[in-house]
C-alpha positions in Angstrom: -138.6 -4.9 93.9 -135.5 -6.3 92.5 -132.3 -7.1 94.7 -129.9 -4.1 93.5 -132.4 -1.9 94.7 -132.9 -3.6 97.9 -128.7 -2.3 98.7 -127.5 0.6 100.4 -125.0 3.0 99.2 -121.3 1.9 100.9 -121.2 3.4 104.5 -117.7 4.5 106.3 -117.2 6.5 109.3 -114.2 7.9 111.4 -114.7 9.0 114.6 -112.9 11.5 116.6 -112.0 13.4 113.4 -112.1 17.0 115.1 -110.5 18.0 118.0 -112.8 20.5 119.8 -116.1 19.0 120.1 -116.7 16.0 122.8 -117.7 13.9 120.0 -117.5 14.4 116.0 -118.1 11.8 113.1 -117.0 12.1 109.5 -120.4 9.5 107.6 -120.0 9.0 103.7 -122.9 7.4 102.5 -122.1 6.7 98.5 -120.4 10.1 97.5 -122.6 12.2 100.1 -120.4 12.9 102.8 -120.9 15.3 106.1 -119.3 15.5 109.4 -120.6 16.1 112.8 -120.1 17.7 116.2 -121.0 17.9 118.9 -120.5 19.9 121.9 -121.7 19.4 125.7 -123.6 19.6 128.2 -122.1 23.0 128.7 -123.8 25.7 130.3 -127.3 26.9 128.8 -127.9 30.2 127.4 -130.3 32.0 129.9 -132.7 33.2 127.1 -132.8 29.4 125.8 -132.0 27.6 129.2 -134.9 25.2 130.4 -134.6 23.9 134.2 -136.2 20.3 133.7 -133.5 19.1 130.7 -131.0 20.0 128.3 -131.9 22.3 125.7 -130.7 20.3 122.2 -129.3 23.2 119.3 -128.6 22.5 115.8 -126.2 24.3 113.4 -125.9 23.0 109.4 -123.5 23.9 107.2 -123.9 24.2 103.9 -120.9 23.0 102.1 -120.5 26.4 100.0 -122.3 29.9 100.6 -124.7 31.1 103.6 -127.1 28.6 104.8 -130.4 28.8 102.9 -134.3 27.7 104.0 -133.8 24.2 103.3 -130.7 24.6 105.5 -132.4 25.8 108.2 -135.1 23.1 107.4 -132.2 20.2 107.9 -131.5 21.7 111.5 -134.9 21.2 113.1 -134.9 17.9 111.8 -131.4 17.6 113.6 -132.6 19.3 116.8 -136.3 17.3 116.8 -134.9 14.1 115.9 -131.7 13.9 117.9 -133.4 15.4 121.2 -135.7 12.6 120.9 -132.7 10.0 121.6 -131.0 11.8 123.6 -131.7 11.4 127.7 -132.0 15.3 128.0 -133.5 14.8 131.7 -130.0 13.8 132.7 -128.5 17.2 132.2 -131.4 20.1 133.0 -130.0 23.9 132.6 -127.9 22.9 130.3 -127.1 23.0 126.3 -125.6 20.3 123.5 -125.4 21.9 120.8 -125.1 19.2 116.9 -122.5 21.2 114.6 -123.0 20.1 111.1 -120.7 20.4 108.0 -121.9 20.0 104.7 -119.0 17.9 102.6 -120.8 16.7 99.3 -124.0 16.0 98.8 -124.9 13.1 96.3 -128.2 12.1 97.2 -129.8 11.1 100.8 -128.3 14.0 102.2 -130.8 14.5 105.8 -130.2 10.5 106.0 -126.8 11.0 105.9 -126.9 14.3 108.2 -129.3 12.5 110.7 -126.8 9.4 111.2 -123.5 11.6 111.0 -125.1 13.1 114.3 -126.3 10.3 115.9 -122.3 8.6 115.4 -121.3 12.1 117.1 -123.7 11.6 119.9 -122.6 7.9 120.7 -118.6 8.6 120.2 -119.7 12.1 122.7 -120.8 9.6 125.1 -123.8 10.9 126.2 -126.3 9.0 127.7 -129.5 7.7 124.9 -132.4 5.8 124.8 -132.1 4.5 121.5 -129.7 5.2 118.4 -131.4 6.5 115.3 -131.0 5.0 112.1 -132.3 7.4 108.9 -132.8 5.9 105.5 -133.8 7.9 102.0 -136.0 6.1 99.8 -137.9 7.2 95.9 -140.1 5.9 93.9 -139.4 5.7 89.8 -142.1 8.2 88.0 -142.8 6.0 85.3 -142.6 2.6 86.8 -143.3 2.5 90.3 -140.5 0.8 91.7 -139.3 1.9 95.4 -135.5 2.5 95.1 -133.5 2.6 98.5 -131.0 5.4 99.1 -130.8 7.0 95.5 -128.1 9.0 94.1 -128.5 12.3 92.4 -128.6 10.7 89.4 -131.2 8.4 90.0 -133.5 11.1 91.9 -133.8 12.8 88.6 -136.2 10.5 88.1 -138.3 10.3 90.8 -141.6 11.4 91.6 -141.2 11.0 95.3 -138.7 10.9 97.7 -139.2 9.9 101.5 -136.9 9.7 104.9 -137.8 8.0 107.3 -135.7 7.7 111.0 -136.0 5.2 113.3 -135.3 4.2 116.9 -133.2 1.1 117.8 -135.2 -0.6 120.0 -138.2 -1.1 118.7 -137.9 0.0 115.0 -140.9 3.0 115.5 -140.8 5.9 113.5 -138.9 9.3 114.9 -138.9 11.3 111.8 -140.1 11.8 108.5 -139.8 13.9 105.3 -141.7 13.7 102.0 -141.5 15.1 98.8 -143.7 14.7 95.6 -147.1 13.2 94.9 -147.4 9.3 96.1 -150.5 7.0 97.2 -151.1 5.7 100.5 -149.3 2.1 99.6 -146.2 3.8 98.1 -146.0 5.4 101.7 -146.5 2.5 103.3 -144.6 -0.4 101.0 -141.6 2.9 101.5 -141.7 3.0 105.0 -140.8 -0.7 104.9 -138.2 -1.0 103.0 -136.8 1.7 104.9 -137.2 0.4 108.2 -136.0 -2.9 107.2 -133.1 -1.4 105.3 -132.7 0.6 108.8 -131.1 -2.6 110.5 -128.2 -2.8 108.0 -127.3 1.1 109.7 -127.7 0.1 113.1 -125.4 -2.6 112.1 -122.9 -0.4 111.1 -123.2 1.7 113.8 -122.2 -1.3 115.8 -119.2 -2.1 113.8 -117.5 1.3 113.9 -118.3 1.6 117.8 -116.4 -1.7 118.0 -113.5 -0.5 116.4 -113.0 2.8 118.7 -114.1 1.0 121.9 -113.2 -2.6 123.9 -117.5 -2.7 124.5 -120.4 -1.6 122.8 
């Protein structure tokens, strides 16, 4: 694997973009670009309510026309992936609801979406267990070679895609999404790249936090 595919796509953030939510995040990975929202703990619907912890909602966005399958794919892995970090316990009866807006989409789009909402979720201030850090990788049909955070241009020519999320702490694996035909090492040599490359995110996450707050 050569060094200019070992390189993420340029990452900027603002916080506190939109003024309604309790915490929103504009993340441009590359050209892909979404921004996030998110609202609560306000008070649970009674059909969705659950007594023991916060009940976590997703809504995505699609940047043009009425959300589609794979839309409403991309918002349980909002939902399943951010209710895992979040410290639902702390909040029973109640709801957060993740509002996602699709901006443009240029490759590594649910990486993009998964860490727009976790930005939302630390500028909201809720309480978490762990930030999440999501990273798109493919591998090259005709050569092999395991290319981190691909543009459209280069997906064109992949025979798989993965994304892989990861907690903070100790790096394990939160969520994961395939496509394609691949071999038990291209998984595996993929889901190391990724979760080394995952570092340089929390990184980030670290430097944008700084800038909007005395203290991590």
């Amino acid at each position: 694997m050569t060094e200019e595919n070992c390189v993420l796509r340029p990452m900027n953030c603002e916080l506190n973009q939109l003024s309604m939510p309790d915490g929103s995040a504009m993340f441009m990975q590359g050209d892909t670009a979404v921004i996030a929202g998110v609202y609560g703990p306000v008070e649970g619907r009674l059909q969705k309510m659950m007594h023991d912890k916060a009940s976590v909602e997703a809504v995505y966005n699609p940047v043009k026309g009425p959300p589609s399958i794979n839309d409403r794919m991309l918002e349980v892995y909002i939902k399943e992936t951010c209710e895992t970090g979040i410290l639902v316990t702390l909040h029973p009866g109640t709801a957060i609801c993740i509002n996602v807006q699709e901006l443009n989409d240029s490759g590594g789009l649910l990486a993009c979406t998964l860490n727009a909402a976790c930005l939302a979720l630390i500028n909201s201030g809720l309480s978490m267990k762990f930030m999440i850090a999501a990273v798109t990788s493919m591998i090259k049909r005709d050569s092999g070679i395991i290319i981190l955070d691909p543009d459209n241009l280069q997906l064109q020519d992949a025979k798989a895609t993965f994304t892989f999320a990861f907690d903070s702490t100790k790096k394990n694996l939160i969520t994961c999404h395939t496509t394609g035909n691949f071999t038990d090492l291209e998984f595996t040599d993929s889901l190391h790249k990724c979760k080394q490359a995952s570092q340089y995110v929390f990184d980030f996450y670290r430097e944008i936090v700084t800038k909007y707050a005395t203290k991590i």
